[in-house]
N, C-alpha and C positions, 0 to 999 in steps of 0.2 A: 739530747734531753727531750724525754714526748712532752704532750700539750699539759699533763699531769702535774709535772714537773715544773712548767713554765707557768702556770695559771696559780701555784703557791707563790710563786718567787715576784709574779707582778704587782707593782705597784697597785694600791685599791684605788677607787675612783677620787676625786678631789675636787670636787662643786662644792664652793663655800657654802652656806645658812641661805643668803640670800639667791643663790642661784637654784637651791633647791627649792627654794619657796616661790620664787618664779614660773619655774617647771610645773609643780604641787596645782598652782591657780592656770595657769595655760591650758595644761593638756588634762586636769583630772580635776579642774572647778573647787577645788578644797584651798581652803585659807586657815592657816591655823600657827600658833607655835613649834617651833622645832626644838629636838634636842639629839643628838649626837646617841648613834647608840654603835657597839663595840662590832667589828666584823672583821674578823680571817684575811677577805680577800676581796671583800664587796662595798660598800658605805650603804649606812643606812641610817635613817633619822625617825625617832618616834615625833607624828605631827598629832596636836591636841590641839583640837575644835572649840569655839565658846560655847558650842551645842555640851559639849562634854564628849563626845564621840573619839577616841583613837584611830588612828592608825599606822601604818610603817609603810613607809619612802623607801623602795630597796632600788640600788643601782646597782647594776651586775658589771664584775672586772672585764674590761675590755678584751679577756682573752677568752671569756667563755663562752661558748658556742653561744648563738640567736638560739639555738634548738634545743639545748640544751634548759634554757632558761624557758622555753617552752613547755620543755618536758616537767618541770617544776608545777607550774602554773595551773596545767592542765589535769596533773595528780589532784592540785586538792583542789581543783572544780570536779574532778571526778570522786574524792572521796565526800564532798561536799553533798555531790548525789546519791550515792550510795547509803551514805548512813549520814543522815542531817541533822542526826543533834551531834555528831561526832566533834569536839574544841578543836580545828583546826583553821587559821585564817579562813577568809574568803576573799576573793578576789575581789578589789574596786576596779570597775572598768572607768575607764577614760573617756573625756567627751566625746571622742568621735567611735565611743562601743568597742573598742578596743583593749584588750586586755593586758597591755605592755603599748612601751613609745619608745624610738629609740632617740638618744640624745648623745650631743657633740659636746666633750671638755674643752678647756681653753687650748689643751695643747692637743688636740685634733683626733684625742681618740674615742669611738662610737660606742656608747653602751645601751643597755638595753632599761629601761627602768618601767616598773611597776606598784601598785597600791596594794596593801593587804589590809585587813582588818587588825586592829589590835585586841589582843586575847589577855586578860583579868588574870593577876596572880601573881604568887610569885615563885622562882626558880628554886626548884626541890634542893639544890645547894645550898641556898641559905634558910631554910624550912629546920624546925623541930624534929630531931631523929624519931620515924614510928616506926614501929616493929612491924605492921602490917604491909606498907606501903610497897613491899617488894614483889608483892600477891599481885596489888594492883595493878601496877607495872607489866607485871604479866602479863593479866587480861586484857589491858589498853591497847596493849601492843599488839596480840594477836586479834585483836577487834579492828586494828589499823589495816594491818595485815591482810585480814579477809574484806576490807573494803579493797585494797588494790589489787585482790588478786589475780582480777580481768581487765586490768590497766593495761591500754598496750599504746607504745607511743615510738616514733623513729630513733628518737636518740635515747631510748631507753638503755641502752649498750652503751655507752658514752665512758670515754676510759678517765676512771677517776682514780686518784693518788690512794684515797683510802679505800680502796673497795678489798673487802680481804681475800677474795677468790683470786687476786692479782699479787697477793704478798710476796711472792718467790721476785717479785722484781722488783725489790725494795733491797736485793743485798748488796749493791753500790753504795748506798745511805752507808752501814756498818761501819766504815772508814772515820768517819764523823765521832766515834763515840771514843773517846778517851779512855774510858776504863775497861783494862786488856780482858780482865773475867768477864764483866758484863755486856764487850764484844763477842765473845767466843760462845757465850750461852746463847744470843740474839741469832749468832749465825749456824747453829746443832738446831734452834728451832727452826729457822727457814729452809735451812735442810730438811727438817723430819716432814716439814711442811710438804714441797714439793714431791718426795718420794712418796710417802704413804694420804697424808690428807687429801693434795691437790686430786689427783687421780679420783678418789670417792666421791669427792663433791663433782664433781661431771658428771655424774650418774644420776644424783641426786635434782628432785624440782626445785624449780627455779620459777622467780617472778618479780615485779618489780617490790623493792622493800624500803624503809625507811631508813637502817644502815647509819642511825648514831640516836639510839636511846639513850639518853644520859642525864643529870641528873639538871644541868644547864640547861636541858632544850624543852624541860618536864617544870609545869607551873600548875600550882597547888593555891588551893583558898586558905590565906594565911590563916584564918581563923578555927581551921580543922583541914590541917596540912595532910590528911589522908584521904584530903578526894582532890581529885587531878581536876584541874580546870582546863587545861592544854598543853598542845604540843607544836613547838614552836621548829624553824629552822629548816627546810628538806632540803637546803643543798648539800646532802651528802647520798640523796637518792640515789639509786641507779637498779639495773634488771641482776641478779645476784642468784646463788641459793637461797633458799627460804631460812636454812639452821644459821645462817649467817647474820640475818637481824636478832636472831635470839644472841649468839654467840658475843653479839656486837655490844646487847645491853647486859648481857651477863659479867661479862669483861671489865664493867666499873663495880660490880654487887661484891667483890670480895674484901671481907673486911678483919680489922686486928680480932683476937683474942682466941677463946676456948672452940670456936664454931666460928672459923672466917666463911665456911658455904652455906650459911645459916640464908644469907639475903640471896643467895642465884638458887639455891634449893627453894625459898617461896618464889620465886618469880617465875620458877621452872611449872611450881603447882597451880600459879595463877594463868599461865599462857595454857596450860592442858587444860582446865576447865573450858574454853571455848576452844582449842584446836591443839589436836592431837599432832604431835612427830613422830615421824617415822623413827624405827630402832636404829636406820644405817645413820639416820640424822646425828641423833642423841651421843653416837658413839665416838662424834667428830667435834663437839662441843669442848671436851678438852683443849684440846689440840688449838683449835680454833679460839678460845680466849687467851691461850697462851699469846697466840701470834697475833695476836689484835693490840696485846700490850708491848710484844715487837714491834710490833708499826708503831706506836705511840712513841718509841723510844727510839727506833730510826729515824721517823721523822723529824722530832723533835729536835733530835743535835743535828739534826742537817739545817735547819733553817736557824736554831741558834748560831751555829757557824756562819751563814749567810747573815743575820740582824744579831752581831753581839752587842750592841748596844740595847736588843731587848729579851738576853738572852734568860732572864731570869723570869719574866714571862712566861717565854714559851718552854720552857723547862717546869712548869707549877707542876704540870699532871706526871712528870717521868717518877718520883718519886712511888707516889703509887702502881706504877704501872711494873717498877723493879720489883715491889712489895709483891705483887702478885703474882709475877712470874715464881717470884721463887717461894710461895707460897702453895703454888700448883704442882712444883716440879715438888715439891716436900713431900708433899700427901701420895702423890704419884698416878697415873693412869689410871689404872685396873680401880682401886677405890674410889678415885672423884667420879668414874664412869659407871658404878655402882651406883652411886648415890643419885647420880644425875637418873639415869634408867629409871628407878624409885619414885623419884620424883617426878617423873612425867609421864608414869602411869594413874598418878592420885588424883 
């Protein structure tokens, strides 16, 4: 099992309230309230200032690289500079200027912890359905995008679970999934994956990308939930193709009814207005959301199997993710890659 593998499955960090508020005044001068906030594989605490001021406590899981977690850090100090009104945290350094500190659990494992800014909003899943907002999405993202474009950093390469230019090694997961049809469709896609997909994107530019637009990690001004106040979360960064951040937030845009590509069709139109794709790009976008929602569904019943006690959890998103697959395979190829084409010359 690689470190991909192991870094889901490990235990997240476990510093009580008070040990974290310990840490908070030691090594980064901040006093404030904690509260508990949700993470995958990490712990992490929003701390509120009597100034009014936010921020977020992240401790990173004991298995994940020092570099890695650098590599994080240094992204949005660099898109920080790039484009400076862009909502993305900013890094709190630590009393001794220090950008990260690393710290000892009770039970002796070493993590690595750092300060961020708290960012105003709230999360586009629980936002007001807009009809525009798919546009924006677009744009944000290719504006992200072209800030990192000349991000270069050592563990930029870093082998992560979800990175979908890696998906053909996801077909051990498959065993996991119970249901014999929605086995057999998972594993025709990760096939078509490796033979035709994988091979193009190796041709294709590459650079480092954000690699989980989605509707959680996207905070909106509740009060006119069509303009984004930020974007939250990079540890799912890594160096990728480029069609693979698009593919990645297109992958949640499909929706019930007359027009399910109504929402990846504007988001398609909102990322061309600031940055064109290539036609080899555009043509792999299919393919490539299919298999994004393969992974959502390999994964898923893999680690449901490992935590059935939270197994309805981590099961919320497979729903949709079935919805789409067979949603795309309906319409078919040749038309969704019509459309998409279309759309991303507007």
């Amino acid at each position: 099992m690689n470190n991909a593998f192991v870094l889901l499955n490990t235990p997240p960090p476990e510093f009580s309230e008070a040990e974290a508020a310990s840490i908070l005044r030691e090594q980064f001068g901040i006093e404030g309230s904690l509260k508990v906030l949700v993470s995958e594989r990490d712990q992490n605490y929003l701390v509120k200032l009597e100034s009014g001021d936010s921020f977020v406590f992240k401790i990173a899981n004991s298995k994940e690289d020092v570099g890695v977690t650098d590599f994080q850090i240094e992204a949005l100090l660099h898109v920080a500079e790039k484009d400076r009104v862009f909502p993305v945290p900013r890094v709190r350094l630590s009393l001794n200027g220090k950008t990260s500190t690393t710290i000892v659990g009770r039970d002796g494992r070493e993590h690595v912890a750092r300060v961020l800014t708290w960012l105003e909003g709230i999360p586009l899943r629980f936002a007001e359905p807009r009809q525009d907002i798919a546009e924006e999405l677009g744009a944000f993202l290719a504006r992200l995008g072209t800030a990192l474009e000349d991000f270069e950093h050592p563990s930029s390469d870093h082998v992560l679970l979800w990175d979908l230019q890696h998906a053909g090694n996801l077909i051990e997961l498959l065993e996991n999934i119970e249901d014999e049809s929605l086995r057999e469709k998972c594993r025709q896609q990760l096939n078509i994956f490796e033979q035709t997909v994988e091979p193009g994107l190796n041709q294709l530019r590459s650079q480092v990308i954000y690699n989980d637009l989605n509707s959680s990690n996207v905070l909106v001004d509740p009060n006119d939930t069509a303009t984004i106040t930020g974007i939250i979360d990079f540890g799912d960064m890594v160096r990728s193709p480029l069609v693979i951040d698009v593919a990645v937030a297109a992958a949640y845009l499909c929706e019930d009814g007359e027009k399910p590509l109504a929402g990846i069709v504007s988001f398609l139109n909102g990322y061309s207005r600031l940055r064109l794709l290539q036609q080899e790009e555009v043509k792999l976008i299919y393919d490539l959301i299919i298999t994004r929602n393969v992974m959502t569904i390999a994964i898923t019943h893999w680690r449901a199997k490992q935590h059935p006690e939270n197994r309805d959890y981590i099961l919320r998103n497979e729903p949709r993710a079935r919805s789409t697959i067979n949603t795309m395979i309906g319409l078919g190829r040749d038309q969704v890659t019509d459309m998409f084409v279309k759309a991303c010359r507007a």
